[in-house]
N, C-alpha and C positions, 0 to 999 in steps of 0.2 A: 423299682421293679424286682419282682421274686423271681429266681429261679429254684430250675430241682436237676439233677444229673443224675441219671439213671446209665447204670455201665457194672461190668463183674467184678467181682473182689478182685480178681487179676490184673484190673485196672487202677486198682488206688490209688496209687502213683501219680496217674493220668489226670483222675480225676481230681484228686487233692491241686493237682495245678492248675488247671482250667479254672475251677472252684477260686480259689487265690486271684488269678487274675480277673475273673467276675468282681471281684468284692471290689479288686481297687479300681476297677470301671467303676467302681456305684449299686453294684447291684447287691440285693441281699440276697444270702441264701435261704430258702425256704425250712430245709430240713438237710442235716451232714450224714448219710449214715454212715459212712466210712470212720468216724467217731466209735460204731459199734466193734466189740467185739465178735469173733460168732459166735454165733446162738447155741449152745449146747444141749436145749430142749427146746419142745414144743409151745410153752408158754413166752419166752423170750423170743421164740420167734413171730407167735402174735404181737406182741407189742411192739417188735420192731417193722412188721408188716403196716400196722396201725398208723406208724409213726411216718412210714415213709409214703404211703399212702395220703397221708395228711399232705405232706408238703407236694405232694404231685399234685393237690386240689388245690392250695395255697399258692403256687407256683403262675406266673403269671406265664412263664414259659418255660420248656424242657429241653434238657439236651440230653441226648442218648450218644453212650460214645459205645463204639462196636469194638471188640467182639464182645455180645453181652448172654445173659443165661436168662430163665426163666422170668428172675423178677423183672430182669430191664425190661423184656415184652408185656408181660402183662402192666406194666408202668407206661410203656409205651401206647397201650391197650386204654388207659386210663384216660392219658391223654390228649390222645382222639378223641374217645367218646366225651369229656368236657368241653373241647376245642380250644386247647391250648396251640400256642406258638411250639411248633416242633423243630429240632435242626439236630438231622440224625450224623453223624461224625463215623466213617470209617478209613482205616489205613489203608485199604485197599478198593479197587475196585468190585467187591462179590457182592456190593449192594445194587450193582448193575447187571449182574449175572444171572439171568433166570433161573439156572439152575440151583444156587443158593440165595438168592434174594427173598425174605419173605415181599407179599402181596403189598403188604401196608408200608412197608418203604415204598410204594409206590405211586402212593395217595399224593393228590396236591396238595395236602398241606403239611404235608414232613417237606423242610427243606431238605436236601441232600447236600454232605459234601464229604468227597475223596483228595486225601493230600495229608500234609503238616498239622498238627496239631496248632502251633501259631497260627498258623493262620487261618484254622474255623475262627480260632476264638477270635479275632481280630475283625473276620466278618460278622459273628454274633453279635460284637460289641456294639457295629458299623449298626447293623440291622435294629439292634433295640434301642439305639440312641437314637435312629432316626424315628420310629415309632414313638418313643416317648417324646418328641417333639413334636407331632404331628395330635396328639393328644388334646382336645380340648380341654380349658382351664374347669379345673374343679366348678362342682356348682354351687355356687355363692346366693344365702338367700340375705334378701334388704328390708327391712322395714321400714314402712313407708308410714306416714302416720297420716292419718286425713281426717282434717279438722270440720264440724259440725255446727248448725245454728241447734242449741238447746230446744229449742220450739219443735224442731222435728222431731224429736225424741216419741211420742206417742206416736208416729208414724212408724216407725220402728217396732215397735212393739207384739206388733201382729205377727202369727207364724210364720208368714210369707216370707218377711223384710228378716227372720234371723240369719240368713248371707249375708244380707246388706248391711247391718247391724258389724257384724266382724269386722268384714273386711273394710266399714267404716274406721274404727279404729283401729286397725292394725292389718296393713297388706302383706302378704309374703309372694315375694314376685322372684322369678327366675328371670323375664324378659321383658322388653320395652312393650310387646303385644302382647302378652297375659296383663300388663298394669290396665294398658289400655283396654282390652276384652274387659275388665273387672268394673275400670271406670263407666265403659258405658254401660254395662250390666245395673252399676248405684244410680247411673242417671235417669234410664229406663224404670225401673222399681221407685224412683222417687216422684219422677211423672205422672205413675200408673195409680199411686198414691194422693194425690193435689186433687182436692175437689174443686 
């Protein structure tokens, strides 16, 4: 699982350590930019926009640690609009504060949490490792080989039968009812074919 941490330079610190204990959970980081220096023109700040940008689309989820400036929101901004896993992190309570909370801390799907830094990460950790286990196994394709009497072979032949024809020799199955679907599909067309 990717992550991305969006938060101020004033935060580096913070972030460099959440960051740290992510990895030795398991988790990879999508993109550091706390690795940058700052940008002293406009061109390095494109490609540092570029970059971090990348890893918020790469990111399989985000943490925002508060108090943050322009880029964490629009990062934040990002993603929402992907629908990434969100889990927004403040020291204090003014993410519950109308007054200064923005709107989108308030969406269901930014997690929130006010407290210890341990202990977001500790829930994040809780949260994505239970997700990642709830994940179903990659999908695994099989080939199946299905053997033929020669003699059919001009049966075959016709535009009709070039399905049948494949996936005579060679299935690619996800499940026990696509085999099936496919089987009766060759038995049907070979029927259809018998004079």
């Amino acid at each position: 699982m990717k992550f991305y941490i969006a938060s101020s330079l004033n935060n580096i610190e913070i972030v460099r350590n959440v960051a740290g204990q992510l990895k030795q959970a398991g988790f990879i980081q999508a993109y550091d930019w706390t690795a940058n220096e700052r940008a002293d023109n406009l061109e390095k700040l494109k490609k540092i926009g570029q970059k971090e940008k990348d890893g918020v689309i790469e990111s399989d989820f985000i943490i925002i640690i508060l108090p943050g400036g322009k880029g964490t929101h629009i990062e934040l901004g990002i993603a929402l609009g992907l629908n990434k896993r969100i889990y927004l992190y403040s020291p204090n309570e003014k993410i519950n504060d109308p007054s200064t909370a923005s709107t989108f801390y308030q969406l269901p799907e930014v997690n929130k949490f006010v407290g210890e830094i341990d202990s977001f990460i500790s829930d994040v950790v809780i949260r994505e490792t239970k997700l990642v286990q709830q994940e179903p196994p990659p999908m695994r394709l099989s080939v199946i080989s299905y053997s033929f009497d020669i003699s059919s072979l001009p049966l075959m032949l016709n535009s009709v039968s070039i399905f049948s024809c494949i996936c005579m020799f060679s299935t690619f199955i996800y499940s026990p009812k696509l085999y099936i679907l496919i089987q009766s599909f060759l038995l049907i067309m070979k029927l259809a074919f018998i004079d």
